[in-house]
N, C-alpha and C positions, 0 to 999 in steps of 0.2 A: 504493500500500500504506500508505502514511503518513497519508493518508484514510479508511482503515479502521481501523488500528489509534487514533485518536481518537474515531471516531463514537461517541458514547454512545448513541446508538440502539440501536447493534449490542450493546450493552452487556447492557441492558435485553434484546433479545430473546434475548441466548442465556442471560440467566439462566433467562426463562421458558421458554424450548426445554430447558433442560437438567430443571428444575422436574417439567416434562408427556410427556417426551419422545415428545412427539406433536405433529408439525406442525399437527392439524387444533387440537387445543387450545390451543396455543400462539397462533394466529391469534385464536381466539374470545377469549382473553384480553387481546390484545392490540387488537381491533378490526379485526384484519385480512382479504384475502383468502388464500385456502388458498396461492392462487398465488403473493404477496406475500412471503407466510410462507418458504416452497418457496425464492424468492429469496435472500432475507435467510440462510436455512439455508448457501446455496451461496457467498452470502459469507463468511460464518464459518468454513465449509470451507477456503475459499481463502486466509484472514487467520489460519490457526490452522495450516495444513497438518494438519488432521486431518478424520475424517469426523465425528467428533465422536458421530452418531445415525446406528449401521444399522440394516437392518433385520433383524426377528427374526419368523418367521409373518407374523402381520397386523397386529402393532405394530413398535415400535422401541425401541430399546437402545441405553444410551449407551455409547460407547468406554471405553476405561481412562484416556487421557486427559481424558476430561469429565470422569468421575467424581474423575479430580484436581482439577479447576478447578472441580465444581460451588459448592459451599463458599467456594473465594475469590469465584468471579466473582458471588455471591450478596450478598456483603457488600461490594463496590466496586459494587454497582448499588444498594444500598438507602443507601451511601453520596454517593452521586452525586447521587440522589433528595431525599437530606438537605441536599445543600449549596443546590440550588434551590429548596427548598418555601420556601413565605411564611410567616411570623410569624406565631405568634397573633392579634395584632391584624387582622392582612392576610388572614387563612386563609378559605377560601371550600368550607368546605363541601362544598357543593351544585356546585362544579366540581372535585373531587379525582379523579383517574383513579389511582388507586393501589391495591397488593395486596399483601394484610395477610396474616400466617399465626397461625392459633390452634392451640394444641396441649389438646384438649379429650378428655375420656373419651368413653365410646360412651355412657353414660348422659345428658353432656351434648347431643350429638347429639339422641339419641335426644329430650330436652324439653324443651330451651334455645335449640338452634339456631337454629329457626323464629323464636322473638320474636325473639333478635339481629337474623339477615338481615335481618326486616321492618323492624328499626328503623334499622340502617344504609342499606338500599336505599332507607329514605323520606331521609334524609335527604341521602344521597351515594350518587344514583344509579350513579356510575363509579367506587364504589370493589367491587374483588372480593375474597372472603373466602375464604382457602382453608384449610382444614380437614386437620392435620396428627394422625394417627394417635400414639397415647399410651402406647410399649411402657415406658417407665419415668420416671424422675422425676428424669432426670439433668439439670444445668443447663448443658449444653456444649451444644445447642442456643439455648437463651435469650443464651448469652455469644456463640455464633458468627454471630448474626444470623439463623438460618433459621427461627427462631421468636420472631415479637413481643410475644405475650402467649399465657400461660397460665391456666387457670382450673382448680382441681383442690384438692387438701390438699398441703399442704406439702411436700416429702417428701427437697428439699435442704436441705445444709447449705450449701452456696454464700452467703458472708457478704454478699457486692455487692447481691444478689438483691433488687431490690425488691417488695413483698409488700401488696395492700391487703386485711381482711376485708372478704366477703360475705356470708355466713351462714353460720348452725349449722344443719348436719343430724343424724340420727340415725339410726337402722336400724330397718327395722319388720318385723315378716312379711309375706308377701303366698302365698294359695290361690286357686285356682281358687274361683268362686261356687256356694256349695253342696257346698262341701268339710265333712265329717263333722268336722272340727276346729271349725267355730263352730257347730255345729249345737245347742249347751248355750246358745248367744249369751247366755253369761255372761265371767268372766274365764277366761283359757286357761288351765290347770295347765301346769307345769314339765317333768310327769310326760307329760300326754297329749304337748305340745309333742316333748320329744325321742323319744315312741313314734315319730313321724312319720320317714316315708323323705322324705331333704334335698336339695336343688340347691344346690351349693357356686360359688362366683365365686373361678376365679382364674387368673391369667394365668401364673406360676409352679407350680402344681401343691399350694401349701401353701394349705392347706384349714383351718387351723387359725386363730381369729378371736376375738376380746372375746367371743362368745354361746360358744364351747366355754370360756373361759375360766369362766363365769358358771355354766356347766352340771356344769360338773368340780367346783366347789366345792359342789354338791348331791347328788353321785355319779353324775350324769345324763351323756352324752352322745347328740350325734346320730350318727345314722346316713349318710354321705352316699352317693347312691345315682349321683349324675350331676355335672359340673365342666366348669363353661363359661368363658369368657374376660370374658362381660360381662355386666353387669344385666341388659340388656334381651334376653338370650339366656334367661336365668334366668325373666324373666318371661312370656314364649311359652311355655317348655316347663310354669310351671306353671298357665297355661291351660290344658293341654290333658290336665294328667295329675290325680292327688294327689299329685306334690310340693310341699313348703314350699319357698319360696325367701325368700331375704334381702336387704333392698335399701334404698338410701338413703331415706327419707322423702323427697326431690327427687323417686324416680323415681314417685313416686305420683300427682305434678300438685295440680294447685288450680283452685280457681272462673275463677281468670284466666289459664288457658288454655283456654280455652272450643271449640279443637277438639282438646283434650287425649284421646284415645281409646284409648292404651295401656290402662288401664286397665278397660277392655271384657270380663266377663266374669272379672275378677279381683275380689278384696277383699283389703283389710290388716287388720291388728290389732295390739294391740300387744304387745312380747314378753315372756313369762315373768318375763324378768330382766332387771336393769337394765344394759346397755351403755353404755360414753359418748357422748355426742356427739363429734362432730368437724367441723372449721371449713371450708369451702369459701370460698378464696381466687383471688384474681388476681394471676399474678407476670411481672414484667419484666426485662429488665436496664437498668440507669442509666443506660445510653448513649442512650436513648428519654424518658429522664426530661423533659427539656424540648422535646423535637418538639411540634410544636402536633397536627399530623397523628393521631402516640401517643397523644397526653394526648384529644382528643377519642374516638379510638376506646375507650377504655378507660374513658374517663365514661361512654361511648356502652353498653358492655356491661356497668361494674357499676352502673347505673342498671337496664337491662333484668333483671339477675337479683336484686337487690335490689329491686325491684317485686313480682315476680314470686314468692318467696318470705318476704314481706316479714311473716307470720305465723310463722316459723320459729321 
């Protein structure tokens, strides 16, 4: 038992077991076999006295136990990982077996994702990128290790938080092609603009944004007709309808994503009234500050969107 309880091995896997709690993905992450995996499970069982992951239908669920320990045993495995990894100097790239977590919007996703992976995967084939859902902007992820970097607007006050600019976006409209709004394909009035029925983006339910602020001081308001959770939901539905939707200038694309096709069947323009821009960042916490490991992945990604928006 005293053999278990030091293996760092077993460390490492049941963070990812707990991460995935999927033996099959767990393995794939891992490089392993299913059965391997199955093993390694049954040791942790046995070193924890818990079952840790039952099952549930045709997946599995973690215990109440795990769910206690996912969080420590997260942050002693990526600490562990820190006290071995090599120096800058020493740091090899192109042999890193390591896995990273970004906390990205759906919009990011949606037209950012792609160049990152590609440029990571060229670079460090064995590093895996896992992609962490963005219900809010709290920084007790960033401080508790389960998230390494962030990429988004600002939206802590968390003083620690370290923070690099990447670009200025701004909000444009976006209609389905051949939508009776550019059909004058002059500038847009104010007037015709908030006639339109609207597709509101929000996660919260407050629909209210800088363009109703812009609109109210004209006596204008929109109409919102439909409220989705994300951009890229905003811009299907106004494919296929005459809704207007609202969306970052990011989510538009450019010449250099070249198999950029959201925008298929959409057009922008720009809007009535002036909004501000606002700043699309990358944030970490300090304790990442001089990893070689960090510090590369995060040249590695505000390089790729800094390229990539580099017209902003």
């Amino acid at each position: 038992m005293n053999n278990i309880d030091v293996d760092l091995n077993l460390l490492v896997a049941l963070d990812v077991l707990l991460a995935e709690s999927s033996v099959t993905a767990a393995a794939q992450r891992l490089g392993l076999s299913i059965s391997a995996m199955s093993r390694t499970l049954a040791r942790l069982r046995a070193a924890t006295g818990d079952p840790l992951l039952v099952r549930a239908g045709r997946g599995m669920v973690p215990t109440r136990r795990a769910e206690e320990l996912r969080a420590h045993v997260h942050r002693l495995s990526r600490d562990a990982q820190a006290v071995l990894r090599p120096q800058m100097n020493d740091l090899d790239v192109g042999g890193l077996e390591l896995t990273f977590t970004m906390r990205v919007s759906e919009a990011f996703m949606e037209f950012l994702s792609g160049p990152v992976v590609a440029a990571i995967s060229k670079a460090a084939p064995g590093v895996c990128l896992r992609f962490a859902a963005k219900p809010d902007k709290g920084a007790g992820p960033l401080r508790d290790g389960m998230i390494d970097l962030e990429i988004g607007v600002i939206g802590t006050a968390a003083p620690e938080i370290r923070t690099r600019f990447l670009f200025n976006d701004r909000l444009v409209g976006l209609v389905r092609t051949g939508h009776w709004l550019l059909a004058a394909g002059g500038v847009i009035r104010p007037e015709a603009y908030a006639a339109c029925h609207h597709i509101a983006v929000s996660k919260d339910g407050n629909t209210a944004g800088p363009i109703d602020t812009a609109l109210h001081a004209l006596g204008l308001a929109r109409s919102i007709k439909v409220v989705v959770p994300g951009f890229p939901d905003a811009m299907r539905i106004a494919r296929q309808s005459d809704l207007v939707a609202l969306v970052p200038q990011s989510c538009v694309g450019n010449k250099q994503l070249p198999d950029h096709d959201a925008m298929s069947g959409l057009a922008s323009f720009e809007l009535p009234v002036a909004t501000p821009e606002f700043k699309i960042s990358a944030m970490w916490h300090p304790r990442m500050d001089a990893d070689p490991a960090h510090k590369w992945l995060r040249d590695t990604v505000m390089n790729v969107c800094r390229t990539t928006y580099l017209h902003r």
